[in-house]
C-alpha positions as CSV (number, residue, x, y, z in Angstrom):
1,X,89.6,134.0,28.4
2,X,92.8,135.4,27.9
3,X,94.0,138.2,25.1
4,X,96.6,140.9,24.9
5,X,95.7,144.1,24.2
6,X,98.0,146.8,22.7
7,X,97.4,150.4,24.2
8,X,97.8,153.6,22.4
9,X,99.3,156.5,23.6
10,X,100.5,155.2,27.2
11,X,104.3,154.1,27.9
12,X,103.0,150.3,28.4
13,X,103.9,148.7,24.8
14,X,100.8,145.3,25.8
15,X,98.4,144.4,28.1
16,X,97.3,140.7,28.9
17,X,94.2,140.4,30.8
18,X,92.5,137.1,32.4
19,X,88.7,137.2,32.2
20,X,87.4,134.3,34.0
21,X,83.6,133.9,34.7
22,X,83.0,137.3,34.6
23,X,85.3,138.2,37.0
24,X,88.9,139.4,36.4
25,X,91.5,137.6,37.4
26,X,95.2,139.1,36.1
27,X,96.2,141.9,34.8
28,X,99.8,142.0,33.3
29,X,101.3,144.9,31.9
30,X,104.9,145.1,29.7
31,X,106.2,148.4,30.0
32,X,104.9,151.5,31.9
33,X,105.6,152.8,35.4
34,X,105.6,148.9,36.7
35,X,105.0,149.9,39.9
36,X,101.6,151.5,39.6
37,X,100.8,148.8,37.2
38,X,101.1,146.4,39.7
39,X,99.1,148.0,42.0
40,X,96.1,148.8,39.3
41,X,96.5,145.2,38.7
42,X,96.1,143.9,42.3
43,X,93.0,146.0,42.6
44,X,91.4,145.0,39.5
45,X,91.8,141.1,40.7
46,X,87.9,140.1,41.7
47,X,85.9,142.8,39.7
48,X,83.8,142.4,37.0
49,X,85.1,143.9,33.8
50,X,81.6,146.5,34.1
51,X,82.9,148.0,37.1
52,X,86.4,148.2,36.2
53,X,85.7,150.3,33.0
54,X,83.1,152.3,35.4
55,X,86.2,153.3,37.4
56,X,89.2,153.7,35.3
57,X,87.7,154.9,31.7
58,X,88.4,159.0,31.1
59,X,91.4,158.8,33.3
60,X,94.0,161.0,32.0
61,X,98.0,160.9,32.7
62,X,99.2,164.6,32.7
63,X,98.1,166.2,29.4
64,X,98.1,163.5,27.9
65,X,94.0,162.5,26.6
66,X,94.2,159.0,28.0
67,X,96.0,157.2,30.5
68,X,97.3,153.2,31.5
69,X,93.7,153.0,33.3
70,X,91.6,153.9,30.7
71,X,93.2,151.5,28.2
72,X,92.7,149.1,30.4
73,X,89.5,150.1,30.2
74,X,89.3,150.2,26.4
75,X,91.1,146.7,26.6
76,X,88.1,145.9,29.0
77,X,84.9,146.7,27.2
78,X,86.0,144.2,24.3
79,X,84.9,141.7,26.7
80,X,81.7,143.4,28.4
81,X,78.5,142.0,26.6
């Protein structure tokens, strides 16, 4: 399964996430701080969706109440059942 995902309050403007068997298997992100992105994303490759939220949800960039992580996260637990 693939979807997009739109976060809210993060400089990435979409996220599109490959779920496959459980496991994740890309991460793509349009907008942000690319590089970071693309080093969240590598990480997440091979981990359940469970774990991932486990790890990234309540991560907070600066002041700001969420973070790139955590709406991954959010973007995540849509797909946890």
């Amino acid at each position: 399964m693939t979807f997009d995902y739109i976060p809210k309050g993060v400089c990435a403007r979409k996220f599109t996430i490959q779920v496959e068997d459980g496991v994740i298997r890309s991460v793509k992100a349009e907008g942000g701080c690319n590089g970071n992105l693309q080093g969240v994303a590598a990480l997440l490759q091979g981990m359940t969706p469970e774990e991932a939220v486990r790890r990234m949800e309540g991560i907070r960039c600066g002041m700001k109440k969420t973070s790139c992580p955590d709406q991954i996260a959010q973007a995540l637990k849509g797909v946890i059942t």
